[in-house]
C-alpha positions as CSV (number, residue, x, y, z in Angstrom):
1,X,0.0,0.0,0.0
2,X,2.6,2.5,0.8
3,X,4.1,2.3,-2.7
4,X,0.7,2.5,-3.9
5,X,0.2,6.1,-2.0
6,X,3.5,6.9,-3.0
7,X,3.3,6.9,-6.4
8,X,-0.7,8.9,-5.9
9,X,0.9,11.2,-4.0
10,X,3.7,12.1,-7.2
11,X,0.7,11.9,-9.4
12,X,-0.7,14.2,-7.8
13,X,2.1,16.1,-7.2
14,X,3.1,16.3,-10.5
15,X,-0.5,17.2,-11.7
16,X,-0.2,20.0,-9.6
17,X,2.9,21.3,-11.3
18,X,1.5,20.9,-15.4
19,X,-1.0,23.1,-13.9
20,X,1.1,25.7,-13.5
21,X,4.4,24.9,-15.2
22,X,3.7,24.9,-19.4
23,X,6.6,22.5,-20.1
24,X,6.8,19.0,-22.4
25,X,9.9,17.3,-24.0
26,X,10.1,14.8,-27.2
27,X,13.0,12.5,-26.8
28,X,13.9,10.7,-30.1
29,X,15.3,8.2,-30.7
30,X,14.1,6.1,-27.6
31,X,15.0,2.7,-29.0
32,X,18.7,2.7,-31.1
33,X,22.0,1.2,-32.0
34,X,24.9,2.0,-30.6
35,X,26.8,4.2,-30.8
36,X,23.4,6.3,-30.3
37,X,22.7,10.4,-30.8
38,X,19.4,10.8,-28.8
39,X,17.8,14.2,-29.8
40,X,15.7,16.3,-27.1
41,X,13.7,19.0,-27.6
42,X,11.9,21.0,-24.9
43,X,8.5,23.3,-25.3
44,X,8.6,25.7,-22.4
45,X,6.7,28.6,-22.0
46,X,8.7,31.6,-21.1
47,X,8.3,32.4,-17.3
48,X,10.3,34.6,-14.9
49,X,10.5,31.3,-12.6
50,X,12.3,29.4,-15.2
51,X,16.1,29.4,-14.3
52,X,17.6,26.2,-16.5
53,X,16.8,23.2,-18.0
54,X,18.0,20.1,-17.3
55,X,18.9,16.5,-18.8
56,X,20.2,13.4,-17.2
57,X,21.0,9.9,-19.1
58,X,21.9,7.6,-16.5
59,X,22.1,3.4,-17.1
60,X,23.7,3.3,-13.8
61,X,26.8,2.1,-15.1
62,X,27.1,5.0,-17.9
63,X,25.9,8.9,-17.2
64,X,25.4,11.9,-18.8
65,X,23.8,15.4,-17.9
66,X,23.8,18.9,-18.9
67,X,22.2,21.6,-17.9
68,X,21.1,24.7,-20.0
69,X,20.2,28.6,-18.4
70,X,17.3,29.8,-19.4
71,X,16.6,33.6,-19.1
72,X,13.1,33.3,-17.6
73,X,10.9,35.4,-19.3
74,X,13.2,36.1,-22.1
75,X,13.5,32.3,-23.1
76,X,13.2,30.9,-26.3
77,X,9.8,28.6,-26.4
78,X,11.9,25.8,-27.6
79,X,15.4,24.3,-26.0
80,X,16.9,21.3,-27.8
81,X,19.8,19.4,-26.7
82,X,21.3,16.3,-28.1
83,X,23.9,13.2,-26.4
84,X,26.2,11.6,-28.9
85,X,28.0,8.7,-28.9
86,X,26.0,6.3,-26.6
87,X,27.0,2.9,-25.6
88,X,24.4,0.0,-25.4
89,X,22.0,-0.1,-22.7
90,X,19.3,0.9,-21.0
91,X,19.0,4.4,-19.9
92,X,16.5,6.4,-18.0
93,X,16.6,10.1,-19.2
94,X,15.4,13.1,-17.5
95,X,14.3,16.7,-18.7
96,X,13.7,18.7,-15.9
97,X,12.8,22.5,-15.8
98,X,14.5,23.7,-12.6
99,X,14.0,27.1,-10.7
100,X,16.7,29.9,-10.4
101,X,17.9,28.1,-7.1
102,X,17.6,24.7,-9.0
103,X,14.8,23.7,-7.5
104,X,12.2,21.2,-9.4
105,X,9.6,22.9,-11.6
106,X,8.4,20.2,-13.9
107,X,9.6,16.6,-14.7
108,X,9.4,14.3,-17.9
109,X,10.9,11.4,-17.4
110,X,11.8,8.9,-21.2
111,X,13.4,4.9,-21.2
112,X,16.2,5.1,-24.0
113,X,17.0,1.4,-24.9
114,X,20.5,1.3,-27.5
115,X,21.1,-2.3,-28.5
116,X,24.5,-3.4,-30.8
């Protein structure tokens, strides 16, 4: 039961932020060969709150991240980012829209699978 309210409780946390955080990602490719370029592109609607964007690839035995400053208000709509190079495995990748003090905005969260 507890992981059951757990994962409510993000639901509804997280329904709580798309209602007042305007932000999606595409991720593509999310299944490739190696050595992989996964491609992300971010829709975010300018905001004053907006401070940087955020990406994490992590297989747990191979990670990546970067993160990119927005100018809040001033932001371009779209943000795209791409990782080259990427071994075989299974990744979970991140996009997060963080907050001047990097605090969590919005999440999407992607499964990038690169077989041989």
């Amino acid at each position: 039961m507890t992981g059951t309210t757990t994962s409510h409780a993000a639901t509804m946390l997280m329904a709580a932020l798309a209602a007042t955080v305007s932000f999606h990602a595409d991720v593509t490719p999310t299944y490739s060969r190696a050595p992989a370029v996964v491609r992300v592109t971010a829709y975010i609607e300018p905001d004053p709150a907006n401070g940087y964007m955020q990406v994490v690839l992590d297989s747990g035995s191979y990670y990546r991240s970067s993160t990119i400053e927005l100018s809040g208000a001033r932001a371009s709509r779209i943000q795209s980012f791409q990782f080259t190079g990427i071994p075989v495995g299974a990744y979970d990748l991140r996009v997060a829209l963080l907050d001047a003090r990097g605090g969590v905005r919005a999440v999407v969260p992607y499964t990038v699978t690169v077989v041989e």
